[in-house]
Structure formats: structure tokens, C-alpha cells
LOVO-361878 format. One record per residue (C-alpha): x negated, y negated, z; residue in one letter. Coordinates in steps of 0.05 Angstrom, whole numbers, plus 5000, padded with zeros to 4 digits. Example, Ala and Ser with C-alpha at 12.3 -4.5 7.8 and 13.67 -1.06 7.14 Angstrom:
<atoms>
475450905156A
472750215143S
</atoms>
This chain:
<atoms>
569418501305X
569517921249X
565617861202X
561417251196X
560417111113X
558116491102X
555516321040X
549515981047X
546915920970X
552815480964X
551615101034X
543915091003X
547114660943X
551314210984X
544814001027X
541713840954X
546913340940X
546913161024X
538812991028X
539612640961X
546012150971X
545011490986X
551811311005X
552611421076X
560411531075X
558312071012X
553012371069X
558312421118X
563312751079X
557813241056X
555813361130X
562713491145X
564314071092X
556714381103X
558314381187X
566414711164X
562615211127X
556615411171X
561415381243X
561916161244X
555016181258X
556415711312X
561216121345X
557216751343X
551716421376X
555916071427X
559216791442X
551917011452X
549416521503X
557016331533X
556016571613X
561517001648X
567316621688X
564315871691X
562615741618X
568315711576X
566315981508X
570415351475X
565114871516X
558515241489X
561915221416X
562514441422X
555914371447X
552514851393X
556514441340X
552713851353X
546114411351X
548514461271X
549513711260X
543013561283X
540714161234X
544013911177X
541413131189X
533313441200X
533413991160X
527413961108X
525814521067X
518114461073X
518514611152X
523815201132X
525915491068X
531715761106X
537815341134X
539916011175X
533116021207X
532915261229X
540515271239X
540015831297X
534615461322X
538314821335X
544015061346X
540915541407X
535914981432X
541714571442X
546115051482X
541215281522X
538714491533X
546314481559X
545415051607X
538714811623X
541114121649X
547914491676X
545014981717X
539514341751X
546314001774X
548114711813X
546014731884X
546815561901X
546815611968X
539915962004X
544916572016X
545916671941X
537816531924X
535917031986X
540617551957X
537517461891X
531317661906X
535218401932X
538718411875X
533718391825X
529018841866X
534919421870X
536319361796X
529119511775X
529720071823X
536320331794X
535220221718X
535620851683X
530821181645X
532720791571X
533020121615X
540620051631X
541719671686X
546219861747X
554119631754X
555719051790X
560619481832X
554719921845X
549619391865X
554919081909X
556019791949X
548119921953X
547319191981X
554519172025X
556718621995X
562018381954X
562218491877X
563817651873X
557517531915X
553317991858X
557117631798X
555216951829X
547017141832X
547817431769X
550316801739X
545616441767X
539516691754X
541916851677X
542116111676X
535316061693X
532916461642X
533115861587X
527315881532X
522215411534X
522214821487X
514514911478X
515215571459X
512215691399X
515616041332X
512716171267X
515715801203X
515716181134X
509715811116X
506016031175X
505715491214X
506615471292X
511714921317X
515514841386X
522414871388X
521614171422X
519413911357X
525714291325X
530213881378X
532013061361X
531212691414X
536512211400X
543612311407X
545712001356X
551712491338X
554812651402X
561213061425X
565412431412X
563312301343X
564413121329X
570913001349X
573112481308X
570412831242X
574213471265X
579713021265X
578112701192X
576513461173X
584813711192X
587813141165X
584913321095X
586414051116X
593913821107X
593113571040X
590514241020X
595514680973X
598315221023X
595615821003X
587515471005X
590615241070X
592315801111X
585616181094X
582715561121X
586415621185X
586016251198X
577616271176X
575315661212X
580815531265X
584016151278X
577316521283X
579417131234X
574217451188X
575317501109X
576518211124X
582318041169X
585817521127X
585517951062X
588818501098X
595017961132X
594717661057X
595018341020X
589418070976X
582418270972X
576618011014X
573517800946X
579417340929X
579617011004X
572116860987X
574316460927X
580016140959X
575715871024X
570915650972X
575215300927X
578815050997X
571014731012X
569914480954X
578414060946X
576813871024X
570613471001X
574713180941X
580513010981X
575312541034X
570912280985X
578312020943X
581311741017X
575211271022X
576010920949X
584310820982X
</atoms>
């Protein structure tokens, strides 16, 4: 399973120089590099919340991306002292907002919502004594159905359990906010506009010298954990660190230099 090192004192420095630019093309390029850096957490969230069969785990990673723009745009220090914290957050609130408004559009029909109903009843009948639930296969044999039928009501009622966006979480100074408050209303950075900066992001990917290029392939595109490239590099994880660092830090050269062309 990868491993998902991100190093966040250094993402902690780039928002510095982010909430302090006054440049907007400087903010942008900063966004860009602090969103490459932090999109493993994406993913492991997405994999979290990503549904069985009708929600491809590519989709809920898009949708979460925005859920770490909108982080790095709001996030102030004084709400949270840590980006992980508010990251996960908005980065969940927005997925499950996603699944939220998917699952409204889906019209089960009654069969599904009446066999529901069965299917939860059975499984608090069946669970074991340290809570596991039963099989589908076994559910579908208990209720003579098929195991598609139980898949379906299972899908659709783990849609419906979304968190609320008044539910309340505690901040590190002790304060109680909603994750509605967490949430921008606006949509000002939509799936479009995340596409075009992944495209500005692999075009200065290309500049990169090769060997701070592949690690960046393999690390943000190719979904492979420092662990994993250090062992197909025959280096150690420590020097992959360095390299995906140093990789960060030419990417944001190589943007900010294309604007003054």
C-alpha cells in the first residue's frame, strides 16, 4: 500500500509566500505547486469515499481536487493551525457534496427502497459478535435474491449516508464551526479551470531535468509511493524525498520564468 509523505512544513512555507503575494499570476503558480504537493492526500480520501461499480475513483479524485483548491484559497491559520486538518475537511465536504447532489438525481426504484429496509434489518441480525457485517452472497441467499439486487441497495443507501454540513467539529482553538462554514459557496475554481492548470502543471513537468522528472511522474501521476520509486530507482527513499522536493521547488521556477516570456 503507498505511502502518502507529504511534506507539509514545506507546503506550510509555500502558503506563507501564497497568503502574502500580491501578484495574482505569483498566487496561481503558488496554488499550483502547493495542490501538486498535497494531491496524495486527495487520492487517499477519494479512495475512501469512491463507491463500488458506479463511481469511478478518477471522478471522486477530480472532484476532491477542487475540495484542496478551495482549501488552499480559504485557508487561515487562526480558524486552523493545521492545513491537513482543514485540507481533509474540504476536500471530504466537497466529495461528499458530489455524492450528496449525485445520489438526489437517482430515482431507485420502490423495489430497491422496499428491499432495503430487509436488508438492513437481516444484517443487524447477522452481524457477528465484533460487528462484522454479513457477505453480500450471504444476504442475497437469506433474502432469495440476487447478489446484483443486494450490491444495488447497498450502494444506495451508502450514498445516503453523507455528513451533514451543519455538523459541528472542534478547531484547535476550541471553537465549534459547521463544515458549511468550512465549504465556499462560490465556484469560483471549477473542474474546467483544474484542468487547464493540470495542463500548465505537465508542460513545466517536461522542462524538468529527467531524473527530477520521472520521480515526478511516477509520485504524482503514476500514483507510486517514495518507497516504491526508491526501490525501481535503486536509491534511497531519503534521496527521492529530495529529488520530488527539489522537482517542487524548479516546477515553480520554471512557471513563474514562462510568464516574464
Amino acid at each position: 500500500m503507498a505511502d502518502y509523505t507529504i511534506n507539509y512544513e514545506e507546503i506550510g512555507e509555500w502558503l506563507k509566500l501564497y497568503k502574502a503575494a500580491e501578484d495574482e499570476k505569483e498566487k496561481k503558480h503558488l496554488q499550483n505547486i502547493i495542490a501538486l504537493a498535497a494531491m496524495p492526500l486527495v487520492k487517499k480520501i477519494s479512495r475512501g469515499l469512491a463507491r463500488r461499480n458506479t463511481d469511478p475513483v478518477e471522478d471522486i479524485i477530480q472532484v476532491g481536487s477542487v475540495g484542496l483548491v478551495k482549501a488552499i484559497q480559504l485557508y487561515n491559520p487562526k480558524v486552523s493551525e493545521n492545513f491537513k486538518t482543514y485540507a481533509t475537511y474540504l476536500i471530504t465536504g466537497e466529495i461528499r457534496h458530489y455524492l450528496r447532489d449525485k445520489v438526489s438525481m437517482i430515482k431507485a426504484p420502490r423495489e430497491i427502497y422496499e428491499l432495503a429496509y430487509r436488508v438492513n434489518k437481516l444484517m443487524q441480525k447477522l452481524k457477528d459478535d465484533e460487528g462484522n457485517e454479513p457477505s453480500e452472497t450471504v444476504l442475497a441467499e437469506e433474502l432469495g435474491t440476487s447478489v446484483g439486487k443486494i450490491k444495488e441497495v447497498i450502494d444506495v443507501e451508502r450514498r445516503k449516508q453523507t455528513i451533514s454540513l451543519d455538523q459541528y467539529i472542534n478547531t484547535n482553538n476550541d471553537e465549534s464551526l459547521s463544515l458549511f462554514d468550512k465549504i465556499a459557496d462560490d465556484n469560483q475554481y471549477n473542474l474546467e479551470s483544474f484542468q487547464e492548470d493540470k495542463i500548465l502543471i505537465k508542460d513545466a513537468i517536461n522542462k524538468l531535468d529527467s531524473k527530477l522528472q520521472e520521480v515526478v511522474l511516477m509520485n504524482y501521476f503514476d500514483d507510486m509511493s517514495q518507497t516504491q520509486i526508491a526501490a525501481k530507482l535503486g536509491i534511497s527513499q531519503m534521496q527521492v524525498s529530495r529529488r520530488l522536493k527539489k522537482a517542487l521547488n524548479a516546477l515553480l521556477q520554471i512557471l513563474s520564468e514562462k510568464e516574464k516570456v
